[in-house]
N, C-alpha and C positions, 0 to 999 in steps of 0.2 A: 600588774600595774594598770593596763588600759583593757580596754575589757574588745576581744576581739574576736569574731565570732569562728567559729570550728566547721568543717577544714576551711585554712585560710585561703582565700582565693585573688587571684590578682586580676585586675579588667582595668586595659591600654586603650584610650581614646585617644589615635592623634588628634593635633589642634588642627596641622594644615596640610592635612588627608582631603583629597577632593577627587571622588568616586568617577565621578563624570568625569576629569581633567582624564583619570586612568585611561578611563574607555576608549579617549580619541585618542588619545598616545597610541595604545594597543591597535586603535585603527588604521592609524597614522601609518604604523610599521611594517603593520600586514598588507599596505598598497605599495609601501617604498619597498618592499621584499618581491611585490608580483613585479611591479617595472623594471625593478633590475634583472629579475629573470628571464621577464621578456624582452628586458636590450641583450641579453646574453644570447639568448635563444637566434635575435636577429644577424647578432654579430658571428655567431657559430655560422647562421647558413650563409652569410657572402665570406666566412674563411676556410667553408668546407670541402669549396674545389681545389685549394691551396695544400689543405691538410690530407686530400683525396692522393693525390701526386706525390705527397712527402710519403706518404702511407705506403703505396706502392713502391715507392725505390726503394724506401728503410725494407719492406718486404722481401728484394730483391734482392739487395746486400747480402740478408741473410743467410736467402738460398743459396747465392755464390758463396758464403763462409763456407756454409754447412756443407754442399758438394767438397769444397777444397778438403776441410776436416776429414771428411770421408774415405776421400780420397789417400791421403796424407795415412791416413788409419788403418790402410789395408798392410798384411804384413801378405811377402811372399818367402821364397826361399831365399832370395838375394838379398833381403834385407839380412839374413845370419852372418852375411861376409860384407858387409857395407862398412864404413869407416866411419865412427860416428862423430860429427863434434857438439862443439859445447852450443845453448842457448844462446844465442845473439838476441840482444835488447835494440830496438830501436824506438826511440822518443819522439813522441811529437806533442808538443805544445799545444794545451786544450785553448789559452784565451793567445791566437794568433790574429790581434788586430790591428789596426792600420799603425795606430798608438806605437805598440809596441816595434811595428817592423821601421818605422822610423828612428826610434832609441839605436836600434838595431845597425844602422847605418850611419849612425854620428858614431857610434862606437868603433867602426870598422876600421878607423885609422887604428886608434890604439888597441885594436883585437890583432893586428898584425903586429904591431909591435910587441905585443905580447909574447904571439907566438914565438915569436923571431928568437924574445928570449930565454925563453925555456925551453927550446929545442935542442935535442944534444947533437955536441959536435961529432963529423964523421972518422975524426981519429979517436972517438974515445974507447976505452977498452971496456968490450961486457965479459961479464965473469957470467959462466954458467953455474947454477948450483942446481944440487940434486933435485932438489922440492921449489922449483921454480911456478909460484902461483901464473905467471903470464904467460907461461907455455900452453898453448892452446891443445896439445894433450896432455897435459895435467891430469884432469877427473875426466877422463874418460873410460866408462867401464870395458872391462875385456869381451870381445864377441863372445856371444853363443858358442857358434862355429870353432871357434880356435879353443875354448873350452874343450868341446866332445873331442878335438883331435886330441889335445892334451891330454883328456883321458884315455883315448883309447892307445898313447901310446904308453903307458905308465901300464895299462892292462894288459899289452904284451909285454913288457919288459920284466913284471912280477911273472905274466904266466911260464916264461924262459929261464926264469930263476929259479922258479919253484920246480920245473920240470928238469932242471941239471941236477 
């Protein structure tokens, strides 16, 4: 129908494309990108005796974890007859601020009265059952120690059987 010429090709001229506006834009950027870096820069070195000192105790910490761990890691003989218990959880509150420890103390009347009333009475009667999750020896695995005894008494007692 219209007569158009082969391969077709397509050419975009924007209207309000302005090559120069680009340029200072681009330039613009590239000085607000160096300022900011150099307020960064200034700001690092008067917080970097701050950060020097945080550096060293966060450091410190560690090495007292890691001695403890260590510590804590060594086995000896007496660890085989030790009495083991369960994992105790202790919680501590990451966001502990002023905020909150104030909440904290309006509540305290009714945190006691709380208590007061979910506390069981001293005549009430506890029933023991077998498979009691709150017994703090519940899952507690059997020593080593008392293992090998157990074995080795089960190895005399076959070898006195087998030997009558």
């Amino acid at each position: 129908m219209f007569e158009v010429e082969k391969p077709r090709r397509f050419h975009y001229q924007p209207r309000f494309y302005d090559p120069e506006k680009e340029r200072w834009e681009a330039l613009k950027k590239k000085y607000a990108m160096q300022q900011e870096a150099e307020a960064a820069r200034q700001k690092a070195s008067t917080e970097g005796e701050e950060e020097m000192d945080l550096e060293y105790f966060e450091q410190r910490v560690r090495t007292l974890d890691r001695r403890d761990r260590e510590a804590a890691g060594r086995l000896t003989w007496r660890d085989l007859f030790r009495k083991r218990q369960m994992p105790t959880f202790r919680y501590q509150p990451r966001f502990s601020g002023e905020g909150v420890k104030e909440s904290r103390q309006d509540e305290g009347e009714t945190g006691e009265a709380i208590v007061e009333k979910y506390r069981p009475s001293r005549n009430a009667i506890k029933i023991r059952r077998r498979f009691d999750i709150s017994d703090p020896d519940y899952m507690k695995p059997v020593s080593g120690g008392k293992i090998i005894l157990y074995c080795f008494i089960v190895f005399l007692l076959v070898t006195v059987i087998i030997a009558l």
